[in-house]
GUKOL-336222 format. One record per residue (C-alpha): x, z, y; residue number from 1. Coordinates in steps of 0.1 Angstrom, whole numbers. Example, Ala and Ser with C-alpha at 12.3 -4.5 7.8 and 13.67 -1.06 7.14 Angstrom:
2
123;78;-45;1
137;71;-11;2
***
This chain:
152
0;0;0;1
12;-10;34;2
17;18;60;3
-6;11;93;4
1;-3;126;5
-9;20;147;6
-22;4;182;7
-29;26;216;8
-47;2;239;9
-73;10;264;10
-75;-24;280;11
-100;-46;265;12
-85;-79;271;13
-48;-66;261;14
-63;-50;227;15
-83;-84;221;16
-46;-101;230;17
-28;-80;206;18
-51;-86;180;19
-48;-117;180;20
-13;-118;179;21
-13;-96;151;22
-38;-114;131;23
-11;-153;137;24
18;-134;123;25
-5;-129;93;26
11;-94;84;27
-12;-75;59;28
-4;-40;76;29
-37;-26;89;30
-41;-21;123;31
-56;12;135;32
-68;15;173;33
-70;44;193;34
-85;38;233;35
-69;69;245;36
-39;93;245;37
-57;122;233;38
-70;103;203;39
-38;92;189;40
-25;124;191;41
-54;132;170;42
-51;108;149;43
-13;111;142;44
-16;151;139;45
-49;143;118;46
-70;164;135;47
-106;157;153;48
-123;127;144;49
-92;118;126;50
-88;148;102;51
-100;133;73;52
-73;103;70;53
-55;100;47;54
-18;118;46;55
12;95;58;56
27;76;94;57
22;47;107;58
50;23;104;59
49;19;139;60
35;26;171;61
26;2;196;62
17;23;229;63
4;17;260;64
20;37;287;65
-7;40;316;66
-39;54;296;67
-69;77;302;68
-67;116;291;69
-28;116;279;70
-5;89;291;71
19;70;272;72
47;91;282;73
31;123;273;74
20;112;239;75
57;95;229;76
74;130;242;77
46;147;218;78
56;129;187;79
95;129;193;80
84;168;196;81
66;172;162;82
89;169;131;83
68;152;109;84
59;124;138;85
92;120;153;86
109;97;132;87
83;69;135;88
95;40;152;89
75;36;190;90
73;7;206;91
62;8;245;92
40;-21;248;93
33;-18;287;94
24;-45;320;95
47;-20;342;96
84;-31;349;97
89;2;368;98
128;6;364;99
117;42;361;100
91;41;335;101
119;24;318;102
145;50;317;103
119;77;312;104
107;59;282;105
142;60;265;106
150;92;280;107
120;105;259;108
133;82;224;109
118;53;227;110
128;28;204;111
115;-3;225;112
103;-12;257;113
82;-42;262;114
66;-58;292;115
35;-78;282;116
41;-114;289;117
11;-127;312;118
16;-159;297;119
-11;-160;265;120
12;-179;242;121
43;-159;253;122
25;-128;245;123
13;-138;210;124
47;-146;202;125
64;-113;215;126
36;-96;189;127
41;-112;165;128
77;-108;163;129
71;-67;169;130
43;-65;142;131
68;-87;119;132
103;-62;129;133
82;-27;128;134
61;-34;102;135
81;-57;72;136
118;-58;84;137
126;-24;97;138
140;1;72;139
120;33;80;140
142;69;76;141
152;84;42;142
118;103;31;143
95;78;49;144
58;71;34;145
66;36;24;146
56;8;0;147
78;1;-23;148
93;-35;-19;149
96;-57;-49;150
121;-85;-48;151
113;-111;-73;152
***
């Protein structure tokens, strides 16, 4: 079984975007959305709505960094916090080229910051590439929830 993408987007057109992306690089990894940073923070701590998923990380996060209730920021310095959480690859996926967002995104351990290309095909492609990196090429840490790869 394929660990979950696990996708913070409260924009509607960038979620539909994303999607889409995801859906052309035809990875198999299901994608879980959350609208808000309070939610993924439920869900990844499995607790409100969320505390009935099943055990185990997402391969990767794809977050947002300006959203409603807890920001970006404040949800990657929560999971770098919390052992079980902080070894899961994040991937800022964000419309602001702030220098400082920037800097306090890897301050805080982000493993990749991303500006949303405006452009439609650009965009698809720079997803597709993430989904395809995070979710199939990346080696996750020793003791990672992971499937195991055949190679025949």
């Amino acid at each position: 079984m394929l660990k979950p993408i696990l996708l913070v987007e409260d924009d509607a057109r960038d979620l539909e975007l994303t999607l889409v992306a995801l859906e052309r690089s035809q990875l198999a990894n299901e994608v879980i959305i959350v609208r808000d940073g309070a939610e993924a923070l439920d869900y990844l701590n499995r607790e409100g709505r969320h505390a009935d998923r099943a055990a185990g990380n997402p391969a990767v996060i794809l977050l947002d960094l300006k959203l409603p209730k807890v920001n970006g920021l404040e949800v990657l310095k929560a999971v770098r916090s919390t052992e079980p959480l902080k070894s899961i690859p994040v991937v800022m996926l964000t419309s602001s080229q702030t220098e400082s967002d920037v800097v306090h995104s890897y301050e805080l351990g982000v493993n990749a910051y991303v500006v949303k290309p405006v452009e439609f095909k650009q965009f698809v492609a720079a997803i597709a590439d993430l989904g395809v990196f995070w979710a199939v090429l990346n080696e996750p840490p020793p003791g990672s929830l992971r499937a195991t790869r055949r190679y025949e």
